[in-house]
C-alpha positions in Angstrom: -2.5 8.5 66.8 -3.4 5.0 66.8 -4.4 3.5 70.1 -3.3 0.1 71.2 -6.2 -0.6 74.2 -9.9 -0.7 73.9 -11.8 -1.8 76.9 -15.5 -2.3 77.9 -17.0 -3.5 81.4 -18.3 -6.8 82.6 -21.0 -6.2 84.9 -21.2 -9.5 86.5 -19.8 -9.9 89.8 -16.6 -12.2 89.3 -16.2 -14.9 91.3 -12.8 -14.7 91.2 -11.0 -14.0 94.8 -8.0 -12.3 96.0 -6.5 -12.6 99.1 -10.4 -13.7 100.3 -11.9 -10.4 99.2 -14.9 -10.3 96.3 -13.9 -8.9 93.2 -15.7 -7.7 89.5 -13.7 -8.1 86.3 -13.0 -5.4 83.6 -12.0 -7.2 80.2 -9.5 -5.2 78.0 -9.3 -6.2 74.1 -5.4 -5.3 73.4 -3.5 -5.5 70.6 -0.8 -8.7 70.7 2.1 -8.7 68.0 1.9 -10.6 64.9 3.4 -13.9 65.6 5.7 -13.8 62.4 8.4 -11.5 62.1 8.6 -10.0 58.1 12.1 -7.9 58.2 12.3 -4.6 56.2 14.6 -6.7 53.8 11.5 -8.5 52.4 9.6 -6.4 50.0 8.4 -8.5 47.3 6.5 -11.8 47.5 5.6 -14.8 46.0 3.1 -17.1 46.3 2.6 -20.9 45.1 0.7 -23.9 45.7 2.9 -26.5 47.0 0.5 -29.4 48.2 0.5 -32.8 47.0 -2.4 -34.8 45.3 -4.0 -37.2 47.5 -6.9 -37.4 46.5 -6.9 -38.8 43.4 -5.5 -42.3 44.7 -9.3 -42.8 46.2 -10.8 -45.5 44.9 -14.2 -44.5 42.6 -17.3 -45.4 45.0 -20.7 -45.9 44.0 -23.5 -44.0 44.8 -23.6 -41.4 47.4 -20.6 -42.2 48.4 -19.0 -41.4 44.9 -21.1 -37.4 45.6 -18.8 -36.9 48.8 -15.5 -38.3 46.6 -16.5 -35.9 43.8 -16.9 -33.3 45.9 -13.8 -33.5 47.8 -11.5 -33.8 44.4 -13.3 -30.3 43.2 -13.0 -28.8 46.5 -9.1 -29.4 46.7 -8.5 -28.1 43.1 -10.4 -25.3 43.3 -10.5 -24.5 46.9 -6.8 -24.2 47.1 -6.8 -21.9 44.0 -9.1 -19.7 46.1 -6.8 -20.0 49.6 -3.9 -18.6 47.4 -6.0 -15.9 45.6 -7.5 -15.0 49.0 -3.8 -14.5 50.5 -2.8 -12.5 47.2 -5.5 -10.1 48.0 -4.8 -9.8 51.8 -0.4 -9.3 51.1 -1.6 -6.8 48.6 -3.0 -4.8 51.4 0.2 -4.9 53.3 2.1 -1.9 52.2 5.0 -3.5 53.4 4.8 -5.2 50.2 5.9 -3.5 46.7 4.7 -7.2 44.6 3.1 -9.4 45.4 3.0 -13.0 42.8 1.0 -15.8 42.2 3.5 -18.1 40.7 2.5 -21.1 38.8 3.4 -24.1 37.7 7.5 -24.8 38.8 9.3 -27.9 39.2 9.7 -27.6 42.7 6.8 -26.5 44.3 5.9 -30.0 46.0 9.3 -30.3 47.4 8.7 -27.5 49.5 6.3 -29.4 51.8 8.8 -31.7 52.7 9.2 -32.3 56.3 13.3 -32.2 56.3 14.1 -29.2 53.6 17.3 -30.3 51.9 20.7 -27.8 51.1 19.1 -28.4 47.2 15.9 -27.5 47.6 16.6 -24.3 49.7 19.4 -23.9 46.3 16.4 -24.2 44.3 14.5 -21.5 45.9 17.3 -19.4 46.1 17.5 -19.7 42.2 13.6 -19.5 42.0 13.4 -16.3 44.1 16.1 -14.6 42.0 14.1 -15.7 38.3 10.5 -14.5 39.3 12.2 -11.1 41.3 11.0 -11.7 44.8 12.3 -11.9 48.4 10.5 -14.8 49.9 8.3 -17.3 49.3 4.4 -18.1 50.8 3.5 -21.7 50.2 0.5 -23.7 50.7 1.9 -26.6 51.4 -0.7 -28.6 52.7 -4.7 -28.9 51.9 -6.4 -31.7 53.3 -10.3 -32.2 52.7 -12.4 -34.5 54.5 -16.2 -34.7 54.4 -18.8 -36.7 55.6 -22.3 -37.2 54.8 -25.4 -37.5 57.3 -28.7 -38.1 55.9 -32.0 -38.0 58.1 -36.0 -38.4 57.5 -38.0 -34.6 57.8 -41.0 -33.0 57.2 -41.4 -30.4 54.8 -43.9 -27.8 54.1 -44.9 -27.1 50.5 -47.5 -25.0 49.0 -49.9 -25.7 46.2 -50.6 -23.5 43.4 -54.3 -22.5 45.5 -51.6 -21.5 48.9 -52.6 -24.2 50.6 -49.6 -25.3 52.9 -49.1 -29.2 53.3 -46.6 -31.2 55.0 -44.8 -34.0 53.1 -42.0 -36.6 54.3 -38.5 -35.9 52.2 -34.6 -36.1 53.3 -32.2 -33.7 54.7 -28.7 -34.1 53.9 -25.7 -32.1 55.9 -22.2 -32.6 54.6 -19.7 -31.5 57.1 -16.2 -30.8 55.5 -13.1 -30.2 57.6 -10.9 -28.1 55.8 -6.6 -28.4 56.5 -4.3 -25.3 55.3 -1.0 -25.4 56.5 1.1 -22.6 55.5 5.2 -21.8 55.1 7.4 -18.8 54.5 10.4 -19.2 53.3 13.5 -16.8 53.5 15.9 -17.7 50.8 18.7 -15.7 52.3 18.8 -16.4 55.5 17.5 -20.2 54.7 15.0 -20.4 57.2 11.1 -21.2 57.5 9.9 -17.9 58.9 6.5 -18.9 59.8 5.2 -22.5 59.6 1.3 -23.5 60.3 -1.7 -25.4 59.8 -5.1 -24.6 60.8 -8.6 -26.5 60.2 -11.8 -25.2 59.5 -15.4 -26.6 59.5 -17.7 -25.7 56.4 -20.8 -27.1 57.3 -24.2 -27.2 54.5 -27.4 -28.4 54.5 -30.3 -29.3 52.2 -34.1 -30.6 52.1 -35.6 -32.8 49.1 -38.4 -35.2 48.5 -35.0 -37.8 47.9 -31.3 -37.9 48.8 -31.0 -37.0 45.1 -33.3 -34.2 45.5 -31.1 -33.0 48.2 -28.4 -33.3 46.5 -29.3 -31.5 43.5 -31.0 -28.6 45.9 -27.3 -27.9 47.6 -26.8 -25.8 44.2 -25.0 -23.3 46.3 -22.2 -25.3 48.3 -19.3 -24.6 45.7 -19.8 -21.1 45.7 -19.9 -21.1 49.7 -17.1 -23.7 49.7 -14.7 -21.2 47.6 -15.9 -18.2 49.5 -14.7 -20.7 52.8 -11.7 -21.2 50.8 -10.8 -17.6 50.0 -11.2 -16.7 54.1 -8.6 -18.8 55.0 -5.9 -17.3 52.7 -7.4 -13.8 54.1 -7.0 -15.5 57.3 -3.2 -16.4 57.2 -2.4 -13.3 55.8 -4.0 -11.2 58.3 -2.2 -13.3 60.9 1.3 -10.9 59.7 -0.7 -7.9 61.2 -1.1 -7.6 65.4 -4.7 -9.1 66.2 -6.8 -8.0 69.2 -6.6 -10.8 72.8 -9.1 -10.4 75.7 -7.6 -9.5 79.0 -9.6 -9.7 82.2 -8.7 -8.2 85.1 -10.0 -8.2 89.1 -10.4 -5.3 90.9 -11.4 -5.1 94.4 -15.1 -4.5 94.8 -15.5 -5.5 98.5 -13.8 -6.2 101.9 -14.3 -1.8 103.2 -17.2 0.2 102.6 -15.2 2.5 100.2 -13.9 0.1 98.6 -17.9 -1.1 97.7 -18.1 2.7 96.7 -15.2 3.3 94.1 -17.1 -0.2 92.6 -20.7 1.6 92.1 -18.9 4.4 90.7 -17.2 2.1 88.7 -20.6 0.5 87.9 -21.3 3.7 87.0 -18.8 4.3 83.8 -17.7 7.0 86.7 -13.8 5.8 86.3 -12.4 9.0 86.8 -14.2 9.8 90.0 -13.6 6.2 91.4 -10.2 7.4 90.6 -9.7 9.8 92.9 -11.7 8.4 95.5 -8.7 5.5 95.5 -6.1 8.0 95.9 -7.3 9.4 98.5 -7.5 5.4 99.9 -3.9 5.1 99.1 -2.8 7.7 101.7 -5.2 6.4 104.4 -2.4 5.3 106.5 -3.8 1.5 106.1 -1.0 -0.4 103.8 -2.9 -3.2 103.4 -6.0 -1.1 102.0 -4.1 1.5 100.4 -2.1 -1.5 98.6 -5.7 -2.5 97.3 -6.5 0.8 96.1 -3.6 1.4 94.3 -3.6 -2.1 92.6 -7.3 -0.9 91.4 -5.9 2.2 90.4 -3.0 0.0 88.3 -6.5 -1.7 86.8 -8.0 1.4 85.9 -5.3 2.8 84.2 -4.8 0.0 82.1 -8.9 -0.1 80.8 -8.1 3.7 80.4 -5.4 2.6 78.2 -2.4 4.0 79.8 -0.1 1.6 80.9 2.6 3.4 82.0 0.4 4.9 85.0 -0.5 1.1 85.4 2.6 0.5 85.9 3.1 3.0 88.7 0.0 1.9 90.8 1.2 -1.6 90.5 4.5 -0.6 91.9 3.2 1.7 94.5 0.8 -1.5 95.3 3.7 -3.5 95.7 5.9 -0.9 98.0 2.7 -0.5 100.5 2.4 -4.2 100.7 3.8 -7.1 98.5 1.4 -10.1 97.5 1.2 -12.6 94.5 -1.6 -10.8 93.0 -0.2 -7.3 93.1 3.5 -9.2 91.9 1.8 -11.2 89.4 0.0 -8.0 88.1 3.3 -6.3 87.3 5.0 -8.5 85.9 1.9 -9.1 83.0 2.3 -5.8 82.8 5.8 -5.3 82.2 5.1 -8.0 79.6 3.0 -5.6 77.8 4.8 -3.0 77.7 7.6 -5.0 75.6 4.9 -6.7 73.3 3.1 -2.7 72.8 7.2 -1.6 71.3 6.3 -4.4 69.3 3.0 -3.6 68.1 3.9 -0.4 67.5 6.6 -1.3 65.3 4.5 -3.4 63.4 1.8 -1.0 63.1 4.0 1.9 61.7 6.1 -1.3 59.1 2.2 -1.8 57.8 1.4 2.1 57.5 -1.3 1.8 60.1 0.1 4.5 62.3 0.9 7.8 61.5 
């Protein structure tokens, strides 16, 4: 059975309030539903490189200047080749998927970046779709490369053929490249953009030489890095189909009755189940406003013990003892996961990742 909460402590004291009394966090990492929904319907997928050339317009500079040019041209041929191969190999994963296709080279691949899609271009992937055999269509349609050069004076340390260590003034070089993917899926039956995104990275390398040349020539490895970067963000998008895991943190009452200082040492502890029932026995104290505090830590518990339908109940009995905006509040989040976990179930089990 696949479980949809994993939770560890924070052991600093929050400094957080509610309702004036001192309280400690718990964070929960939680699984939140894939942001784009892939219907049973779609089985089969193709993938194509829709950007447009930019680059090349760039007028030939001398010099340095002409290294960064050159290396921003090579970087958008290739590095887009590698985003799409790196998506290929993440859909081919998804068992929601029968195929999965790399198609190349098709008339109206850089229409598909458009801003306003037209009635003929969704014809013509329509008509596209139903020649290669495949239900929908992935499409980088945007792959933007910008890199800038920073050179500075260094020291570095060389040794002789006797070991004998000497320092010596050279050049360090760090090109910084921002890297743009933007991302669409098309549906051609239902003619409509089913996810549509663009995200930028940072690839960042450096390099030591006696010269900027030097330096240059040293950064032997920054293709290969650049296309592993490339491949990561194709991984990246496709990942982003499958739930991904969110931080929650929650406040707890650690303060305002000695008991209430108690439960938090046991807490402390790892003790949760002990703490437990120390708060249910707070809960039928006869003191609403306590026992509304100790059954809103109970609701907290529950949920860093994974089980939110017992949450649920302490947040409710919180409520009936004594309603306030952090026992309210608290509900409804949790009501909200509740829906999203149908969700992430469901998406789980479409991916084969439950049983």
């Amino acid at each position: 059975m696949h479980h949809f909460t994993r939770t560890f402590l924070i052991s600093v004291i929050g400094s957080m309030t509610i309702a004036c009394s001192a309280t400690r966090e718990l964070s929960i990492v939680v699984q939140e539903p894939s942001p784009v929904t892939i219907t049973n319907e779609i089985k089969t997928i193709g993938i194509l490189d829709a950007t447009k050339p930019s680059l090349q317009k760039r007028k030939k500079k001398d010099g340095i200047a002409n290294v960064v040019v050159q290396d921003e041209k090579w970087l958008s041929i290739h590095g887009t080749e590698a985003s799409m191969e790196g998506l290929f190999d993440a859909l081919l994963k998804d068992q929601r998927f029968e195929k999965v296709v790399l198609i190349q080279n098709v008339n109206i691949a850089q229409s598909l970046s458009d801003e306003n899609l037209t009635a003929n271009t969704w014809q013509e992937i329509t008509y596209l779709c139903n020649e290669i055999g495949v239900d929908a269509i992935f499409a980088l349609a945007h792959f933007e490369v910008d890199t800038k050069l920073k050179v500075k004076k260094t020291k570095r340390t060389e040794t002789d053929l006797l070991r004998m260590h000497s320092e010596t003034l050279g050049k360090e070089i760090t090109m910084e490249t921002l890297i743009g993917n933007g991302w669409r899926i098309f549906d051609p039956n239902k003619r409509i953009l089913l996810d549509e995104i663009v995200t930028n990275n940072e690839l960042v390398t450096s390099s030591l030489g006696n010269d900027v040349i030097d330096a240059i020539e040293n950064m032997d490895g920054r293709r290969l890095e650049a296309l592993k970067f490339s491949k990561n963000t194709g991984v990246a998008y496709g990942q982003r189909l499958l739930p991904s895991d969110r931080i929650l943190k929650r406040s707890y009452f650690a303060k305002g009755n000695s008991q209430l200082i108690k439960t938090d040492q046991l807490i402390q502890a790892g003790k949760i189940d002990l703490a437990k029932q120390k708060l249910s026995d707070l809960v039928s104290s006869g003191d609403n406003a306590l026992g509304s505090k100790a059954s809103y830590n109970l609701a907290v518990l529950n949920e860093y013990q994974g089980n939110l339908d017992m949450a649920i109940h302490w947040a409710e009995k919180s409520i009936d003892l004594k309603s306030k905006a952090f026992n309210t509040d608290y509900l409804k989040s949790l009501l909200r996961r509740q829906t999203k976990n149908v969700l992430v179930q469901q998406q789980f089990q479409e991916v084969g990742l439950l049983e």
